[in-house]
mmCIF file as gemmi writes it, N, C-alpha and C atoms, coordinates in Angstrom:
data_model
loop_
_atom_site.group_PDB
_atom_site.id
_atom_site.type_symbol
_atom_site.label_atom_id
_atom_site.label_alt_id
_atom_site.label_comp_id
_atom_site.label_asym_id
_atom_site.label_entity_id
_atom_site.label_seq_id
_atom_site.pdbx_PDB_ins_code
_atom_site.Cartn_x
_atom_site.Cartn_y
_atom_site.Cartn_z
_atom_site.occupancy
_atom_site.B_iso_or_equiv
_atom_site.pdbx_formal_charge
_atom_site.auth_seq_id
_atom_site.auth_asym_id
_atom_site.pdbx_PDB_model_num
ATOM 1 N N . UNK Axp A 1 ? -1.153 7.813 13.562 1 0 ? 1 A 1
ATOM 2 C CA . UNK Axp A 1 ? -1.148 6.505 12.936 1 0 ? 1 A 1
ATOM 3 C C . UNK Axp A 1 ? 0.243 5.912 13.076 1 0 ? 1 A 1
ATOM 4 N N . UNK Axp A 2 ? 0.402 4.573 13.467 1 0 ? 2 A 1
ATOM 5 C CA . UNK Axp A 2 ? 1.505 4.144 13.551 1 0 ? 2 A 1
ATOM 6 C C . UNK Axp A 2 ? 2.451 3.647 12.155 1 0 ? 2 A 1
ATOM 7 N N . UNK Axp A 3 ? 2.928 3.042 11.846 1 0 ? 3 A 1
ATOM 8 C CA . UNK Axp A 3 ? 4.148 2.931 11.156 1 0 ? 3 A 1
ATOM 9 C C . UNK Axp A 3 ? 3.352 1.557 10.075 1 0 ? 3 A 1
ATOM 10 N N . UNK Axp A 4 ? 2.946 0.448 11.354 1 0 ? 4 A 1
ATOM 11 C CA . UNK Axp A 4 ? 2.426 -0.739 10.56 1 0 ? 4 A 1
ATOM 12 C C . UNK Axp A 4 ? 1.167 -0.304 10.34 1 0 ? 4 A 1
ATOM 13 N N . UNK Axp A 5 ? -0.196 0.675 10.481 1 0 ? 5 A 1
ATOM 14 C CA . UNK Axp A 5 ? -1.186 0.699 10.153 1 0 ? 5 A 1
ATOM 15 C C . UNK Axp A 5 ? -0.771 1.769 8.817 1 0 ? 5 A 1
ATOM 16 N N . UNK Axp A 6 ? -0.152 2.626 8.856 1 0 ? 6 A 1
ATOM 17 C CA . UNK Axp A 6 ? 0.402 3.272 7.494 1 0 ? 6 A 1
ATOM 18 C C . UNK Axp A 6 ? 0.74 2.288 6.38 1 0 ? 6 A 1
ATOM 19 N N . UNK Axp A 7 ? 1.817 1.696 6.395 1 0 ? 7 A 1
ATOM 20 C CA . UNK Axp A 7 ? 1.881 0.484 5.722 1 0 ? 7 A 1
ATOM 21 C C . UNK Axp A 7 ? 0.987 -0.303 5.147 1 0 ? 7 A 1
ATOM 22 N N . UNK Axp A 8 ? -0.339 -0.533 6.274 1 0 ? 8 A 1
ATOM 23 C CA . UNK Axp A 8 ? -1.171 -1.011 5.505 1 0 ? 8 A 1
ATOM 24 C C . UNK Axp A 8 ? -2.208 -0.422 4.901 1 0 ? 8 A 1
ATOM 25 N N . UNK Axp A 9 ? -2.304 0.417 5.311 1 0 ? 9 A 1
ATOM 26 C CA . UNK Axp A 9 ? -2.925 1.643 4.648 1 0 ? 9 A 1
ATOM 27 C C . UNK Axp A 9 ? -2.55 2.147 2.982 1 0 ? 9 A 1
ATOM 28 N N . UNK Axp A 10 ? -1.256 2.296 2.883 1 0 ? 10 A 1
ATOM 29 C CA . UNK Axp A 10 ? -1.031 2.746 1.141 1 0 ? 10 A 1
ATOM 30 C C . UNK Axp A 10 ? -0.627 1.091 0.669 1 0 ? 10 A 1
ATOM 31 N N . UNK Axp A 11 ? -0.731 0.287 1.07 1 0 ? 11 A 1
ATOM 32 C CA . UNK Axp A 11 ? -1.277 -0.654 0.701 1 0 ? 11 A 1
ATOM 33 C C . UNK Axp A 11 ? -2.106 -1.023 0.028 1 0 ? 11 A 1
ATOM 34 N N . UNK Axp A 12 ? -3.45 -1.032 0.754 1 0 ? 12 A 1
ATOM 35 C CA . UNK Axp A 12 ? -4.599 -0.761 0.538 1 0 ? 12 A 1
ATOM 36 C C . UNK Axp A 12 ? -4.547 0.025 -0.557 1 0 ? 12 A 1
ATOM 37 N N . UNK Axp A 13 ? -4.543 1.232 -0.382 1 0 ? 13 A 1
ATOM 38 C CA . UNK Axp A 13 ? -4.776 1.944 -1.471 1 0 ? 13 A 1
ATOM 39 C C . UNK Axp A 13 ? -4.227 1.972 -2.858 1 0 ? 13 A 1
ATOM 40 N N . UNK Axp A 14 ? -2.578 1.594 -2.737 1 0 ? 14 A 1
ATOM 41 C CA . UNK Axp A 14 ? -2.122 1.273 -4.048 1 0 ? 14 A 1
ATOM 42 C C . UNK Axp A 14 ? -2.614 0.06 -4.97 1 0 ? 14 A 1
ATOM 43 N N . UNK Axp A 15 ? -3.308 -0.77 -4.007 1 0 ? 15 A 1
ATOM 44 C CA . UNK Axp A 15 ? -4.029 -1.603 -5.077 1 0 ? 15 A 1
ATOM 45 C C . UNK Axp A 15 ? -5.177 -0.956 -5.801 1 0 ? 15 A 1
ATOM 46 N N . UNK Axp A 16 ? -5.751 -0.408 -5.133 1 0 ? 16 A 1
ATOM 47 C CA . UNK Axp A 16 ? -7.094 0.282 -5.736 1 0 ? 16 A 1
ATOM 48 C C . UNK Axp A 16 ? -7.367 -0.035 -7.332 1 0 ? 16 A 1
ATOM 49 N N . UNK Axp A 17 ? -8.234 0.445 -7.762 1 0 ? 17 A 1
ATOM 50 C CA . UNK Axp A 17 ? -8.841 0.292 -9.08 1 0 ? 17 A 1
ATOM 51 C C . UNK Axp A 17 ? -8.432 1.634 -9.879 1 0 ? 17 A 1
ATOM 52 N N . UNK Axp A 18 ? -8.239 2.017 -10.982 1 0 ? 18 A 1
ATOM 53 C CA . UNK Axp A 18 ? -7.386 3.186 -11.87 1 0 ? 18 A 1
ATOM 54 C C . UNK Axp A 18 ? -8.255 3.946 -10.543 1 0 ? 18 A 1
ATOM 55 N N . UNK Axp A 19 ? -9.539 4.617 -10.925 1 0 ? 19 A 1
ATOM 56 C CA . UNK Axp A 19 ? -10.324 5.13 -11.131 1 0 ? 19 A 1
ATOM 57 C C . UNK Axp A 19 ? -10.74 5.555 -9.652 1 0 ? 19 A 1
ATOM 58 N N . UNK Axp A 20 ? -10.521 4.826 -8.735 1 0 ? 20 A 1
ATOM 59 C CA . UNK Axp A 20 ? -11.016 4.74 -7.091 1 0 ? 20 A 1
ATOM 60 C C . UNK Axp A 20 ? -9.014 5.177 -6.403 1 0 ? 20 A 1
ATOM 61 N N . UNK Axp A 21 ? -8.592 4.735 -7.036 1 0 ? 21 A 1
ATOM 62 C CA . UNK Axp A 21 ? -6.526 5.454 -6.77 1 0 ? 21 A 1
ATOM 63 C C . UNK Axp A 21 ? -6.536 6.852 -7.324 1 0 ? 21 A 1
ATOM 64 N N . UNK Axp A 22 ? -6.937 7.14 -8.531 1 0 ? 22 A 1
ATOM 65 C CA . UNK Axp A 22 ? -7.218 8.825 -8.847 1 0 ? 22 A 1
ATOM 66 C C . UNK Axp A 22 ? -8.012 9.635 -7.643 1 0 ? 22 A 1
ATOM 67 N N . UNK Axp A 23 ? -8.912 9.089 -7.149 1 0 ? 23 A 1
ATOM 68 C CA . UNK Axp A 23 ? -9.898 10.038 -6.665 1 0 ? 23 A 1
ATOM 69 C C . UNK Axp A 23 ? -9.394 9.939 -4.566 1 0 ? 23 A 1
ATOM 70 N N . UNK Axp A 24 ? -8.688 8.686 -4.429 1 0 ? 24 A 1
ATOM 71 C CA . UNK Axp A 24 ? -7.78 9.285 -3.711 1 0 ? 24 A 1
ATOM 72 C C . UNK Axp A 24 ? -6.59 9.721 -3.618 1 0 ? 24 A 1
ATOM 73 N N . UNK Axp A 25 ? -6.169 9.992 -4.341 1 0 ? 25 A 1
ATOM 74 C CA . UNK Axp A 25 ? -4.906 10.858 -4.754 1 0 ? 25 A 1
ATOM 75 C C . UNK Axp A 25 ? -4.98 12.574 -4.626 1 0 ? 25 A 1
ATOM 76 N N . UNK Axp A 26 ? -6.618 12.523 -5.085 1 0 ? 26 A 1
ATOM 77 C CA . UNK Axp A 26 ? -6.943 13.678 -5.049 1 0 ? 26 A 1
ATOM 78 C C . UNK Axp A 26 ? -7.396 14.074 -3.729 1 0 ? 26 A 1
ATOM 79 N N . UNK Axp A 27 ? -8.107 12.994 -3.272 1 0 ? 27 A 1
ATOM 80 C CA . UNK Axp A 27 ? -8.593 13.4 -2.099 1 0 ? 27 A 1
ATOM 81 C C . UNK Axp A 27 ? -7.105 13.956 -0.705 1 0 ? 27 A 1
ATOM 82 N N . UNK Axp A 28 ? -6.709 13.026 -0.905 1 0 ? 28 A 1
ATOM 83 C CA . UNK Axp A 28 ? -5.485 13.159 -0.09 1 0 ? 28 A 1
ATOM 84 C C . UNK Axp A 28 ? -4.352 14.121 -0.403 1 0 ? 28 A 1
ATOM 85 N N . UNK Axp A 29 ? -3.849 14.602 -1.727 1 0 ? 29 A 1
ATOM 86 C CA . UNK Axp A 29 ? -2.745 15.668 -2.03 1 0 ? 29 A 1
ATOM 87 C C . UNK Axp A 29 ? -3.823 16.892 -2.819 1 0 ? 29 A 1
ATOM 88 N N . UNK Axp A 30 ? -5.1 16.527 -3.427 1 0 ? 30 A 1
ATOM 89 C CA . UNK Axp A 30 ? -5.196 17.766 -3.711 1 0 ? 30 A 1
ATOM 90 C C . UNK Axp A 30 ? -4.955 17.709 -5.489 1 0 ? 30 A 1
ATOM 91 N N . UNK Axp A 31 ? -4.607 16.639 -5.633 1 0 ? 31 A 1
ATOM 92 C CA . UNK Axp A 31 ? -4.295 16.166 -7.266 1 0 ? 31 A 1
ATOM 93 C C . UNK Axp A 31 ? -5.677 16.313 -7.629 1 0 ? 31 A 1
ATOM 94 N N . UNK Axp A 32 ? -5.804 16.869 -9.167 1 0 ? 32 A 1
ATOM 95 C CA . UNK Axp A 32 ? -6.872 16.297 -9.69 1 0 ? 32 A 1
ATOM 96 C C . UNK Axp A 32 ? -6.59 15.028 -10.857 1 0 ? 32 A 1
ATOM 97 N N . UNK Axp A 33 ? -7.369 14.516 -11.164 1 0 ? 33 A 1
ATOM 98 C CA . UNK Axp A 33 ? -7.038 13.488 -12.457 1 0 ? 33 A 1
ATOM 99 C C . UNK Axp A 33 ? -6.081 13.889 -13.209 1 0 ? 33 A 1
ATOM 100 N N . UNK Axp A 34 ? -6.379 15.226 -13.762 1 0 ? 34 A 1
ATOM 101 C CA . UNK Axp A 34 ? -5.205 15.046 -15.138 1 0 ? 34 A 1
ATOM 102 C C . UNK Axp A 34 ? -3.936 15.251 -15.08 1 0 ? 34 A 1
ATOM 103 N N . UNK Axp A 35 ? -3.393 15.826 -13.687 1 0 ? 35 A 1
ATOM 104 C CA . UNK Axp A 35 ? -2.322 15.849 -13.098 1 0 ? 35 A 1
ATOM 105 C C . UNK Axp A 35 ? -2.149 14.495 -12.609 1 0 ? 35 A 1
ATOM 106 N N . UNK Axp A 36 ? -2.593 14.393 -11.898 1 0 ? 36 A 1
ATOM 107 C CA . UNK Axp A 36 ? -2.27 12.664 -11.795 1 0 ? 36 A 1
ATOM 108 C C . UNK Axp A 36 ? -1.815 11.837 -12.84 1 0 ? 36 A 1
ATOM 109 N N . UNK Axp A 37 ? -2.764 12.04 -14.192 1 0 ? 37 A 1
ATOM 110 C CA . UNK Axp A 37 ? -2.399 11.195 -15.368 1 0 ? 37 A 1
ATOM 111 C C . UNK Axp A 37 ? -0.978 11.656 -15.862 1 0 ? 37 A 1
ATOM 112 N N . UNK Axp A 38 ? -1.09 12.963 -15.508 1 0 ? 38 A 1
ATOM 113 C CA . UNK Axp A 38 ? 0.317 13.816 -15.882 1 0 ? 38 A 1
ATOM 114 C C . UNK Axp A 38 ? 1.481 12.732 -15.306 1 0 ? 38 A 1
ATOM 115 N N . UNK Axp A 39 ? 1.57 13.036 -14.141 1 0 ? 39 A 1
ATOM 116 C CA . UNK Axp A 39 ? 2.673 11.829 -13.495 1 0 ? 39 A 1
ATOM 117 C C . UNK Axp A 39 ? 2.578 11.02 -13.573 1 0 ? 39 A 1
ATOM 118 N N . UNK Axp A 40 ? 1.494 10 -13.573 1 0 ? 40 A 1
ATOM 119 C CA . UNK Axp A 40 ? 1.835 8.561 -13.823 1 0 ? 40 A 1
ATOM 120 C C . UNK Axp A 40 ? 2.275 8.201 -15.342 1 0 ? 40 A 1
ATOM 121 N N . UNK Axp A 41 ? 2.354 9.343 -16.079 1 0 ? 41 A 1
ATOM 122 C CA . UNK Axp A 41 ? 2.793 8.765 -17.865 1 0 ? 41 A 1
ATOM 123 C C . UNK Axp A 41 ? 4.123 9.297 -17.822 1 0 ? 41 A 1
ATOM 124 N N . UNK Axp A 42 ? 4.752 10.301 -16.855 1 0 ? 42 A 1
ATOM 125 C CA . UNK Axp A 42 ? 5.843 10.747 -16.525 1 0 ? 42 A 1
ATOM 126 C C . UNK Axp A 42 ? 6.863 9.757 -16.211 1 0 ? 42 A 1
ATOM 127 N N . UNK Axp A 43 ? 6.054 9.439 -15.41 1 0 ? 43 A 1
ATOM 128 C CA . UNK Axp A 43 ? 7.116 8.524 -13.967 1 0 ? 43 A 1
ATOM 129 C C . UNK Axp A 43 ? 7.072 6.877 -15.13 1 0 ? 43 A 1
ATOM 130 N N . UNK Axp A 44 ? 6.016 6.571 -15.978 1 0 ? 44 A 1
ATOM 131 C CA . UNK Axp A 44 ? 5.857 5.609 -17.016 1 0 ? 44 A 1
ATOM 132 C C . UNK Axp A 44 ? 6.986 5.687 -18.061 1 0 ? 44 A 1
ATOM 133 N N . UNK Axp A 45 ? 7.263 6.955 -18.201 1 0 ? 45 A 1
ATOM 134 C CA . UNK Axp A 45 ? 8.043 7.34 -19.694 1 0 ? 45 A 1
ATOM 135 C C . UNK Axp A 45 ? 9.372 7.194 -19.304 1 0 ? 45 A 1
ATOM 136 N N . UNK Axp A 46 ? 9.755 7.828 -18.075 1 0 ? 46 A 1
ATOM 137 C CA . UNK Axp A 46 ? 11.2 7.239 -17.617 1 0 ? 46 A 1
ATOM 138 C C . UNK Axp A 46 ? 11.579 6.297 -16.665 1 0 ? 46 A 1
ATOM 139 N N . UNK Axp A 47 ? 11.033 5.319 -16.884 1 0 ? 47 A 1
ATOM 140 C CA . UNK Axp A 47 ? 11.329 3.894 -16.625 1 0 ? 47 A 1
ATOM 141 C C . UNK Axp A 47 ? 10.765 2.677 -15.771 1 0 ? 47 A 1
ATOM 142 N N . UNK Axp A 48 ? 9.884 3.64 -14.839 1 0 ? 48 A 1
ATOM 143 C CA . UNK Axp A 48 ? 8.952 2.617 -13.358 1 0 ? 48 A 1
ATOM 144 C C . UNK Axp A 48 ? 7.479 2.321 -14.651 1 0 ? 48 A 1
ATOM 145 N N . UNK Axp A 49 ? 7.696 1.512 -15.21 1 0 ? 49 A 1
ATOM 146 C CA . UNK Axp A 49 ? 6.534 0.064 -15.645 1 0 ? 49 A 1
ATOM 147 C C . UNK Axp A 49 ? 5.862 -0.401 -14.999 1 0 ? 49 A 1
ATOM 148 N N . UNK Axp A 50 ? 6.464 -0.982 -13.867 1 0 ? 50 A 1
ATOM 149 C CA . UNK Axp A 50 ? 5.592 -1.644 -13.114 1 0 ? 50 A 1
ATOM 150 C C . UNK Axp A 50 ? 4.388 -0.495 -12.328 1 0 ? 50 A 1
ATOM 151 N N . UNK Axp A 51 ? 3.347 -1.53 -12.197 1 0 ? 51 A 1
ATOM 152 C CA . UNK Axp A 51 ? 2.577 -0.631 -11.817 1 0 ? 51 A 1
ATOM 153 C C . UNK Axp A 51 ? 2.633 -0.413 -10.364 1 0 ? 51 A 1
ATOM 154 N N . UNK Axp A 52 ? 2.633 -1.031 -9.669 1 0 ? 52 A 1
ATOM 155 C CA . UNK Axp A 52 ? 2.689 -1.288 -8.24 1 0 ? 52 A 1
ATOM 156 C C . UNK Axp A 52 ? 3.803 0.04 -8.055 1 0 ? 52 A 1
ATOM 157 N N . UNK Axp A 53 ? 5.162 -0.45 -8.225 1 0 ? 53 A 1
ATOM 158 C CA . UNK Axp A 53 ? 6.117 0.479 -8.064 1 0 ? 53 A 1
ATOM 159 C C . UNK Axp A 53 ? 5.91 1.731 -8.381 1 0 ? 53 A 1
ATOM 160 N N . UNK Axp A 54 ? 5.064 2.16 -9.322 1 0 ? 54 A 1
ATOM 161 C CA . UNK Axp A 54 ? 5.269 3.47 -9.881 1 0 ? 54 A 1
ATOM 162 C C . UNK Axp A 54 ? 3.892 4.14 -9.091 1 0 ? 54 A 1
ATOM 163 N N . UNK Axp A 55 ? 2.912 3.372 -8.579 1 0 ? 55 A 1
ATOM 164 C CA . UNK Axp A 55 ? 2.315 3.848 -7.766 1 0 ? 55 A 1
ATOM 165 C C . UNK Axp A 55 ? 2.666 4.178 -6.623 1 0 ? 55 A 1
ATOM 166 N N . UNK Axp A 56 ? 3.6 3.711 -5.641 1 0 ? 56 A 1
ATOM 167 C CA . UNK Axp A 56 ? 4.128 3.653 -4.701 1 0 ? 56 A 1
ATOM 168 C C . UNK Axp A 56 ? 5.149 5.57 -4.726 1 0 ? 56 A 1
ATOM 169 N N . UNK Axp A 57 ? 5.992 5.282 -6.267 1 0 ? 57 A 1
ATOM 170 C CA . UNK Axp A 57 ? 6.512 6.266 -6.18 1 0 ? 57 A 1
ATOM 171 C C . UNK Axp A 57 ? 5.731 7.753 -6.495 1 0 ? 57 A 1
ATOM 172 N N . UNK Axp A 58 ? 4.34 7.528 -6.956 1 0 ? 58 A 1
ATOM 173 C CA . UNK Axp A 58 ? 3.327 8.519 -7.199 1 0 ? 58 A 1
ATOM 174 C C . UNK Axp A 58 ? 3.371 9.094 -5.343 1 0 ? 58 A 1
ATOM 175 N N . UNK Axp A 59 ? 2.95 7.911 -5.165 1 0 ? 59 A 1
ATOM 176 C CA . UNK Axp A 59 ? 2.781 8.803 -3.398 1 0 ? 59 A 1
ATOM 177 C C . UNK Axp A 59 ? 3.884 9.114 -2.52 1 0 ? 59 A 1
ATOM 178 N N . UNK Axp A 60 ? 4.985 8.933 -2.886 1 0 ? 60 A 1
ATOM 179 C CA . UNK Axp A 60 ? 6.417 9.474 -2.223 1 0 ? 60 A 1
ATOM 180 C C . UNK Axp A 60 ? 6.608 10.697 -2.678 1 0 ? 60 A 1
ATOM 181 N N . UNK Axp A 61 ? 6.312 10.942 -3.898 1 0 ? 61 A 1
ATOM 182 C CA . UNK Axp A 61 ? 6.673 11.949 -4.943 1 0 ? 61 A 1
ATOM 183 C C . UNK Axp A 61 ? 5.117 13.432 -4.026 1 0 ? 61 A 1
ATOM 184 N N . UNK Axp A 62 ? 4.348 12.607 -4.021 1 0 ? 62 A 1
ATOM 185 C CA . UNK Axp A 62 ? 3.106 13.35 -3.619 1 0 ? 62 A 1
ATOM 186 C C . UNK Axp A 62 ? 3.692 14.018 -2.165 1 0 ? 62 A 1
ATOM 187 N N . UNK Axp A 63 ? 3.808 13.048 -1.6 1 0 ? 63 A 1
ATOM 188 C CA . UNK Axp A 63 ? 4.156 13.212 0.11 1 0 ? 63 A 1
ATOM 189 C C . UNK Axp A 63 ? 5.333 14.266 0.065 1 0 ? 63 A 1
ATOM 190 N N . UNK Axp A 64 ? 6.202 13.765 -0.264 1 0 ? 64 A 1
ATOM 191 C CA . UNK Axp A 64 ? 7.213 15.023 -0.254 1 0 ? 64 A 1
ATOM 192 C C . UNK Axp A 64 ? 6.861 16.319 -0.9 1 0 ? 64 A 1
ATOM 193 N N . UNK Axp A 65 ? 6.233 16.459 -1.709 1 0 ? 65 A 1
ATOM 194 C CA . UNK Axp A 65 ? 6.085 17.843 -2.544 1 0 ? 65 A 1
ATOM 195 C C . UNK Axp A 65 ? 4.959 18.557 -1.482 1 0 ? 65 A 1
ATOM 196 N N . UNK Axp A 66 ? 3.821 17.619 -1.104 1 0 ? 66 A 1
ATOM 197 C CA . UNK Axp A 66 ? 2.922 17.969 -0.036 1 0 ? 66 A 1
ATOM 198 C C . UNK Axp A 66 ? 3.208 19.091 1.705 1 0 ? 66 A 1
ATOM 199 N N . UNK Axp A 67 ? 4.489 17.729 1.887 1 0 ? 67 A 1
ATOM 200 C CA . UNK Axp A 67 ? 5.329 18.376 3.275 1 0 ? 67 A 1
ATOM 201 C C . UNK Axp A 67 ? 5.935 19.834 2.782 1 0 ? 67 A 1
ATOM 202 N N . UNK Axp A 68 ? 6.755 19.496 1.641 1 0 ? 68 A 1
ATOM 203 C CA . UNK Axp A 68 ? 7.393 21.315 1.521 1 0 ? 68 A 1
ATOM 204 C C . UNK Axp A 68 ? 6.306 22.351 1.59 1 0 ? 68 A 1
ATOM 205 N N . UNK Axp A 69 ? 5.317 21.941 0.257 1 0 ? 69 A 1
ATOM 206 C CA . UNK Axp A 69 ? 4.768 23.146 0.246 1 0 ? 69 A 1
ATOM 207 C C . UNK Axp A 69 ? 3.461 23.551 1.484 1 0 ? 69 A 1
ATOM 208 N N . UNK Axp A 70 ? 3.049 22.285 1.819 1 0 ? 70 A 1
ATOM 209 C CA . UNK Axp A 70 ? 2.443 22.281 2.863 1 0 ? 70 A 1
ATOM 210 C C . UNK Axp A 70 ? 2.77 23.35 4.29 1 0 ? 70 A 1
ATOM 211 N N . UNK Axp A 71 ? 4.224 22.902 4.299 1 0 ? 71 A 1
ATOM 212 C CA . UNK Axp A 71 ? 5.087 24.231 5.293 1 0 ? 71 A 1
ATOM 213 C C . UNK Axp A 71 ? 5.316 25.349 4.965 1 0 ? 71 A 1
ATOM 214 N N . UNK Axp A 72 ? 4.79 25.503 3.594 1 0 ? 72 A 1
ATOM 215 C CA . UNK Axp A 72 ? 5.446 27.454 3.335 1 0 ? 72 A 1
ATOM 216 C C . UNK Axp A 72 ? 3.388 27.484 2.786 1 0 ? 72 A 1
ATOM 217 N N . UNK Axp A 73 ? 2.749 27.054 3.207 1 0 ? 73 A 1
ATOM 218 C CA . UNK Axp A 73 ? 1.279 27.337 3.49 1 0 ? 73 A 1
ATOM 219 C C . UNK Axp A 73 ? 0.527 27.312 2.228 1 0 ? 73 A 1
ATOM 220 N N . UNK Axp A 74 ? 0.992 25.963 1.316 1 0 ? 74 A 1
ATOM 221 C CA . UNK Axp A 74 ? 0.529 26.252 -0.231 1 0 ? 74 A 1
ATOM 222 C C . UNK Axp A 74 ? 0.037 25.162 -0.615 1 0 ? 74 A 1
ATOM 223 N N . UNK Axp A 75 ? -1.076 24.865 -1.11 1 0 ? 75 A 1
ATOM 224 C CA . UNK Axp A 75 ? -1.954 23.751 -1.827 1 0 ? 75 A 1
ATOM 225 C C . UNK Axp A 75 ? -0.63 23.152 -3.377 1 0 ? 75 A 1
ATOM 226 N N . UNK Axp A 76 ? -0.738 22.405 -3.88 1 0 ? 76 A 1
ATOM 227 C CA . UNK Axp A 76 ? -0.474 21.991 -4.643 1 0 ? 76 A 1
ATOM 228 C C . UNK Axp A 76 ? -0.665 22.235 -5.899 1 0 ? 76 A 1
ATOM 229 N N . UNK Axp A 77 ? -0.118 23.316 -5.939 1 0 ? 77 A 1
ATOM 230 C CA . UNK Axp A 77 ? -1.183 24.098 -7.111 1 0 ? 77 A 1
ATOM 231 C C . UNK Axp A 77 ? 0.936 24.109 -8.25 1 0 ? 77 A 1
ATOM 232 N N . UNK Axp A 78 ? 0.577 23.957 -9.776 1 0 ? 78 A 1
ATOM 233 C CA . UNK Axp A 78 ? 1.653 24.438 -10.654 1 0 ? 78 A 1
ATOM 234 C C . UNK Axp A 78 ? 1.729 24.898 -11.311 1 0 ? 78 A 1
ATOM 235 N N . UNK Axp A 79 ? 2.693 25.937 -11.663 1 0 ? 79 A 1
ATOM 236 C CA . UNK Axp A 79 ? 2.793 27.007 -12.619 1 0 ? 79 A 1
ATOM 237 C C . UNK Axp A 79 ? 2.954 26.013 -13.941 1 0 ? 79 A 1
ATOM 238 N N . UNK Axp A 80 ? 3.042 27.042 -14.972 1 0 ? 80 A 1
ATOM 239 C CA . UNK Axp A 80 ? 3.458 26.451 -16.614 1 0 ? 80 A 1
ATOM 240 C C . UNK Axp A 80 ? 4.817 25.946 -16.417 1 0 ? 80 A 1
ATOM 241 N N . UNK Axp A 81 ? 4.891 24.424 -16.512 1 0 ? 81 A 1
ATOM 242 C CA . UNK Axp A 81 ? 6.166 24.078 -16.547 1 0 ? 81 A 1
ATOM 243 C C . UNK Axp A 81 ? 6.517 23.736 -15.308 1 0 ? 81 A 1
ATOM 244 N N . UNK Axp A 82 ? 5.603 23.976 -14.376 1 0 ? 82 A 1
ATOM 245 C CA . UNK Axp A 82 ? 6.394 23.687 -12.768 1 0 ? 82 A 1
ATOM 246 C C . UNK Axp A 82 ? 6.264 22.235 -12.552 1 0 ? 82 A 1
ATOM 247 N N . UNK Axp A 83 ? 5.552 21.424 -12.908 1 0 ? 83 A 1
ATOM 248 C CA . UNK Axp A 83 ? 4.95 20.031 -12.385 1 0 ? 83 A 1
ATOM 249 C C . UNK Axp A 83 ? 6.633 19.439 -13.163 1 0 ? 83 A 1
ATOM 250 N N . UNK Axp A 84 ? 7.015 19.604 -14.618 1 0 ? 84 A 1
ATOM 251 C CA . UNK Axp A 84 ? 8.14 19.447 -14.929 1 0 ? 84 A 1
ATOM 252 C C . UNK Axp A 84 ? 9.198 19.328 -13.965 1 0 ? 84 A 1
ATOM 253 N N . UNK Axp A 85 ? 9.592 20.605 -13.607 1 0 ? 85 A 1
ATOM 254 C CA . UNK Axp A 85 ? 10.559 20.782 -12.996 1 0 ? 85 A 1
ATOM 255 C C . UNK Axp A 85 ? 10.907 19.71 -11.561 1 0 ? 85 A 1
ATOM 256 N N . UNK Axp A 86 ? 9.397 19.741 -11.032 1 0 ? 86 A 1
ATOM 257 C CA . UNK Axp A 86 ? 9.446 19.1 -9.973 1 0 ? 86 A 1
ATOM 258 C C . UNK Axp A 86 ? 9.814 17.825 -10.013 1 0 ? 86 A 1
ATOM 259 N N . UNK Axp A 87 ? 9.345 16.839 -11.024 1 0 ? 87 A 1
ATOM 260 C CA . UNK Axp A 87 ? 9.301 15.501 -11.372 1 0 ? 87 A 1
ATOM 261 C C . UNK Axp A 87 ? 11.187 15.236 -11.719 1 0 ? 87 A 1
ATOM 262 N N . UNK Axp A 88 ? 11.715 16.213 -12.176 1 0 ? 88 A 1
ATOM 263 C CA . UNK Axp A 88 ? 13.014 15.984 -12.737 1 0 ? 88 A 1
ATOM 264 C C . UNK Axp A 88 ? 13.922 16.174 -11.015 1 0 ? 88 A 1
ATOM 265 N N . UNK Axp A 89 ? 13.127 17.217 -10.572 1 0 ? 89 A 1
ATOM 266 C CA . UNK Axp A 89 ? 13.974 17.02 -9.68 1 0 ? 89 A 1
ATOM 267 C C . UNK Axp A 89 ? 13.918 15.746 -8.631 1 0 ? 89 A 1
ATOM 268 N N . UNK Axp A 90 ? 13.022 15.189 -8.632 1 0 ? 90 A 1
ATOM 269 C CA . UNK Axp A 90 ? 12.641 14.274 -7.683 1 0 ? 90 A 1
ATOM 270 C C . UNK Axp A 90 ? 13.256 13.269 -8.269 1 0 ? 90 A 1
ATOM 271 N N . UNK Axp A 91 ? 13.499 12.788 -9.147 1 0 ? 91 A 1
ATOM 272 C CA . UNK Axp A 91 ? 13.54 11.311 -10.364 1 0 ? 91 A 1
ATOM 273 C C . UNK Axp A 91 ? 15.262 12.137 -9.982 1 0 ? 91 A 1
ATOM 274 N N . UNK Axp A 92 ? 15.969 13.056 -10.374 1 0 ? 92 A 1
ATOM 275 C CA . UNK Axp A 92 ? 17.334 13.371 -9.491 1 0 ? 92 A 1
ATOM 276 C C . UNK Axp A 92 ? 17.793 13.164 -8.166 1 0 ? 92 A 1
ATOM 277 N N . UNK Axp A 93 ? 16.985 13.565 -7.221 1 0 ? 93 A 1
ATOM 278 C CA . UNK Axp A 93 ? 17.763 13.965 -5.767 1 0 ? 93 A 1
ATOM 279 C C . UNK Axp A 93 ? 16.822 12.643 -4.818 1 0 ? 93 A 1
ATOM 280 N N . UNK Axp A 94 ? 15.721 12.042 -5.399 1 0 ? 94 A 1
ATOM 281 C CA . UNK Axp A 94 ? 15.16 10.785 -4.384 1 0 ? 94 A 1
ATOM 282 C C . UNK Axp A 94 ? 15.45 9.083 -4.788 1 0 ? 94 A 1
ATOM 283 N N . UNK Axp A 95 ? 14.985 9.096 -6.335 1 0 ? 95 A 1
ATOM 284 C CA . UNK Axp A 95 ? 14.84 8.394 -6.864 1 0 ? 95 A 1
ATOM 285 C C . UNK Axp A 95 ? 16.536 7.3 -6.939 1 0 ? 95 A 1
């Protein structure tokens, strides 16, 4: 996929409807809903309001955590406390 059909692609999708953006979120990283809800009240609580934006950063946040663990051969799966860790670090070293 090229660069401008990507673009329009999470496009597309970040508009979506709550409910039809959950279920590809999941479809695509492997999220289920309540992890999802997990981060979006996360990424809500320290400071991205807007919705657009904080969706945008849902799937940066996704994409990158995806590529690492994706390369050491691991679904998206988190320990007690790990989804934490991750979010702090990301909202640190990207954000």
């Amino acid at each position: 996929m090229d660069n401008e059909n990507g673009r329009k692609s999470l496009e597309q999708n970040i508009n979506l409807p709550d409910r039809l953006f959950s279920t590809f979120v999941e479809e695509e990283y492997g999220v289920n809903k309540g992890v999802y809800n997990t981060i979006d009240s996360w990424f809500y609580k320290n400071g991205l309001h807007n919705l657009l934006i904080r969706r945008k950063t849902i799937i940066n946040f996704l994409c990158n955590l995806h590529d690492s663990m994706y390369s050491e051969g691991k679904k998206l799966k988190f320990g007690n406390g790990g989804l934490s860790v991750k979010l702090k670090d990301y909202l640190e070293n990207v954000i």
